[in-house]
N, C-alpha and C positions, 0 to 999 in steps of 0.2 A: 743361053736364053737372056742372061745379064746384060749381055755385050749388046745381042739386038735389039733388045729395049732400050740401051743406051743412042745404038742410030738413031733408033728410030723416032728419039727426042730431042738428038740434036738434030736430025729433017723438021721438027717440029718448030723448035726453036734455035734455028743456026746461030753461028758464032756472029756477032754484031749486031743481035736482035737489044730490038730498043724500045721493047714497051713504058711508053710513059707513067708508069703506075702512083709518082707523084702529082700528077697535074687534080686529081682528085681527092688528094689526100683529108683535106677537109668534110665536104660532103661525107666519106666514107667515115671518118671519128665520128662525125655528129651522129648519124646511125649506128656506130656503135654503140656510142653511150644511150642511146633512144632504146636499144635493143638489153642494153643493163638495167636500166630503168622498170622496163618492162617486164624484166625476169624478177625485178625484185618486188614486183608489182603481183604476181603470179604466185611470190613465195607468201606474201603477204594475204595474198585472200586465199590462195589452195593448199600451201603449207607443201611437204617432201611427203611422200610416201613410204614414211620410213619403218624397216621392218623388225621383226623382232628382238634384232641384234640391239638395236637402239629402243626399242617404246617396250619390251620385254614379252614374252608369251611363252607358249610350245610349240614344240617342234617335233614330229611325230615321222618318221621312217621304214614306210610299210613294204614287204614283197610279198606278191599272188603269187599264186603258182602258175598262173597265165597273165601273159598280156593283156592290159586294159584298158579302154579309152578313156581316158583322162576325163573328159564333159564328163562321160556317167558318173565315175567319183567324186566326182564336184557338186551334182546334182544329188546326190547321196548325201554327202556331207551338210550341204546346203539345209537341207531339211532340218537339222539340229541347229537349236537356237545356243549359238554359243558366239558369239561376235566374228569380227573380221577374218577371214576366213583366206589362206592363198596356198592354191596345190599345184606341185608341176611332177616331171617326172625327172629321174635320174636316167644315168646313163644306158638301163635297160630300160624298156617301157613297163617291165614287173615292176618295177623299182618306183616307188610314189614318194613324194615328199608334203608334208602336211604339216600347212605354219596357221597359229590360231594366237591372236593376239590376245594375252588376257595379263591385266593388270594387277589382281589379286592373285597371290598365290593359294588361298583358302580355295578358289576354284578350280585348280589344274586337277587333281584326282578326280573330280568329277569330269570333266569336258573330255580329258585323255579315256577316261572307260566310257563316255558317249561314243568316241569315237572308234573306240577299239570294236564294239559292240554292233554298229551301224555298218561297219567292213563285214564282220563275221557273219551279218545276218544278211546282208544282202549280195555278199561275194562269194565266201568262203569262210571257214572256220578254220584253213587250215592260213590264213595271213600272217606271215611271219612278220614282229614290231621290233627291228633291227635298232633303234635308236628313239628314245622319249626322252627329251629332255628341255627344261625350265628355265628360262632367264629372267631370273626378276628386274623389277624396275629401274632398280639402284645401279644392276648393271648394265642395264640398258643405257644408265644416264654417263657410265663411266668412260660405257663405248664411246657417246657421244663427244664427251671428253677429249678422250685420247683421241679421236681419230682425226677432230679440230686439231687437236697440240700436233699430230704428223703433219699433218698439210700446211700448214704454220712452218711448220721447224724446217720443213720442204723448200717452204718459196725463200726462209731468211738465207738456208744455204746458199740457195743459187744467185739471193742477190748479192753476197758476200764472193762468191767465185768469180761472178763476173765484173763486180768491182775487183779482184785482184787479178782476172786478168786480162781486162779493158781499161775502164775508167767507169766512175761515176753515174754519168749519163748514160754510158749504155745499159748500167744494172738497172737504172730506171726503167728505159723502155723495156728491157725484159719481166721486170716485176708490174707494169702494166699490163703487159700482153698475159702473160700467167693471171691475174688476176680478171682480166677480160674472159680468157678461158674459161676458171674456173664458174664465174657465173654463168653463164653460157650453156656452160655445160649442165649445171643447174636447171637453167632454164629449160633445158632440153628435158633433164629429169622430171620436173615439174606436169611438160607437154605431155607427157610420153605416161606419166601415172607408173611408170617402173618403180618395183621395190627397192629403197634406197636402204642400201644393208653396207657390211663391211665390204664387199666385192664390190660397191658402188665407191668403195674409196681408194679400193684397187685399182679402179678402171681410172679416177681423176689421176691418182698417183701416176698414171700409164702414160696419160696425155701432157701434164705437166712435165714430162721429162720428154716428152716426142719433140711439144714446142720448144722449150729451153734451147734443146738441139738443134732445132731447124734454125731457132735468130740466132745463136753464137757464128751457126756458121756465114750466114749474111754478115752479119757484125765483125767477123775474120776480115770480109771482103774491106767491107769501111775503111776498116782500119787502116788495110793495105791501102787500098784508092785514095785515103786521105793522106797518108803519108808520100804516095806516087805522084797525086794529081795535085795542082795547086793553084792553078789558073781558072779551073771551073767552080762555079756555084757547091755551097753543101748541096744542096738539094740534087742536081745534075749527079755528084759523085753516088749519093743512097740513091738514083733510081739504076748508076750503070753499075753499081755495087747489086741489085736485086736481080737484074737483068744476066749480069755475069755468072749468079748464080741459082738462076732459073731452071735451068735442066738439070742438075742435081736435087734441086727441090722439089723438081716436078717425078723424078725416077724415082726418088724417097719414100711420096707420097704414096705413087702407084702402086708400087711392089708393098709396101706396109700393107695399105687396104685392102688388096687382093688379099694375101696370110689372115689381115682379118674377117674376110668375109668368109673364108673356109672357116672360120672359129662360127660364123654367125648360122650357117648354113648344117654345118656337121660336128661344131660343137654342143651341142644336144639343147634342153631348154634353160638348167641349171647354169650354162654361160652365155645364155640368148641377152639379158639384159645388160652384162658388161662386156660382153661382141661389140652389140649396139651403140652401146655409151662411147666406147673405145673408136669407133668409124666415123660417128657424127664429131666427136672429140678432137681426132686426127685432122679433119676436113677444118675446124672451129680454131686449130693450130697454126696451118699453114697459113690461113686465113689470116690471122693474128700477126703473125714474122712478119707476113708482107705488108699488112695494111695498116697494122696500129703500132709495133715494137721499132718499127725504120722510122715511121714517118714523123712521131716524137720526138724525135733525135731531133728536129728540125728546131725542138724549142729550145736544145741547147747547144746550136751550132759553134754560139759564137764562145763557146768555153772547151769546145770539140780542139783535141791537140792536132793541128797541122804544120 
């Protein structure tokens, strides 16, 4: 099956394809940063949806003894005044999960026996509460912490790799395009009002190292065409360096997002928001290699080793 996706993308894009993917390159930055701007715009007046792993609450782990639709236990729940409220299901549909955002821990014994009480009386008495438990504020603020200091300590690696094993300027354009990502992908967060939890730093973790991957290997090509070719333009060299390596990036992509969209589809609801994040992510990467990580390079051609 490998193989004939591989034809069937070099049919797509035969050998001597030469799409000009620089003659825009401008235009396409300016929208880029039009489109950071705008996420940071978005973070600014709607904020992350961030969930109890960060802003702290309960976390409540119920199984029926029958399967149940989900809406009715939400509308059940709903009825109790207890604030922010988000249910989905686990892997079985008996299987419920129940996150309630609360700030004070002097209320959690009460909200958790609302809640226990409001199942039993309108489900079952026989509600099995597999897991109750509390994160307060502090650790919510520590998650926040650490998971900034990962994603940090992420991008300095890879700019440190690909300074030792390019140059300079390439770790540049890579530490923009990662950093284009990661807003992006925000922004997506943002759009999309998904719970931003630890798995939501999972999912960024996932696409920072998809992209990295895809521009080293572009940037492989550079290097070689710069070292090969000397008579032509930078610019000529990054677009037959992208073009060279088009149908690898294009079979890359493919194959990844199909594996993810079986995560999105039949990975149940518990990995429906970082499926998601992970596909729009992926797309927000390739994106990035080709449009924003190569075409930078162009500001530092003239310290580019040939």
């Amino acid at each position: 099956m490998l193989a004939s996706s591989h034809f069937l993308l070099r049919n797509i894009f035969p050998q001597g394809t030469n799409i000009n993917f620089m003659r825009y390159r401008k235009p396409i930055l300016i929208s880029s940063v039009f489109l950071i701007f705008l996420t940071f715009f978005g973070l600014f007046k709607y904020s992350l949806n961030f969930g109890i792993d960060f802003t702290g609450g309960i976390l409540v782990e119920a199984r029926f003894p029958e399967a149940q639709d989900i809406a009715t236990v939400r509308r059940s729940i709903s009825t109790l005044d207890i604030g922010d409220v988000s249910i989905q299901t686990l892997d079985d549909s008996r299987d419920i999960m129940i996150r309630v955002g609360v700030k004070h821990e002097l209320d959690r014994d009460r909200y958790i026996n609302e809640i226990k009480d409001t199942l039993a009386r309108n489900f079952s008495t026989d509600v099995q509460f597999r897991k109750v438990e509390f994160i307060g504020a502090e650790v919510g603020q520590n998650m926040v912490e650490s998971s900034g200091f990962a994603v940090l300590l992420t991008m300095l690696g890879i700019l440190f790799y690909v300074w030792y094993r390019f140059d300079w300027q390439y770790s540049i354009g890579v530490i923009l395009g990662l950093i284009h990502d990661l807003i992006l992908t925000l922004g997506f967060l943002v759009i999309m009002r998904f719970e931003f939890n630890s798995t939501s730093i999972a999912a960024i973790l996932t696409i920072l190292g998809y992209s990295v991957n895809d521009t080293v290997v572009i940037y492989d090509r550079v290097r070689e065409n710069v070292r090969k070719i000397r008579k032509q333009s930078f610019v000529n060299i990054l677009n037959l360096s992208i073009n060279e390596t088009l149908t690898r990036t294009m079979l890359t992509v493919i194959t990844t997002l199909i594996a993810v969209l079986a995560l999105i589809f039949y990975g149940g609801e518990a990995l429906k928001s970082f499926s998601v994040t992970v596909f729009v992510g992926i797309i927000i990467g390739t994106y990035s290699s080709i449009f924003v990580s190569v075409p930078v390079m162009t500001f530092f051609k003239k310290h580019v080793n040939q």
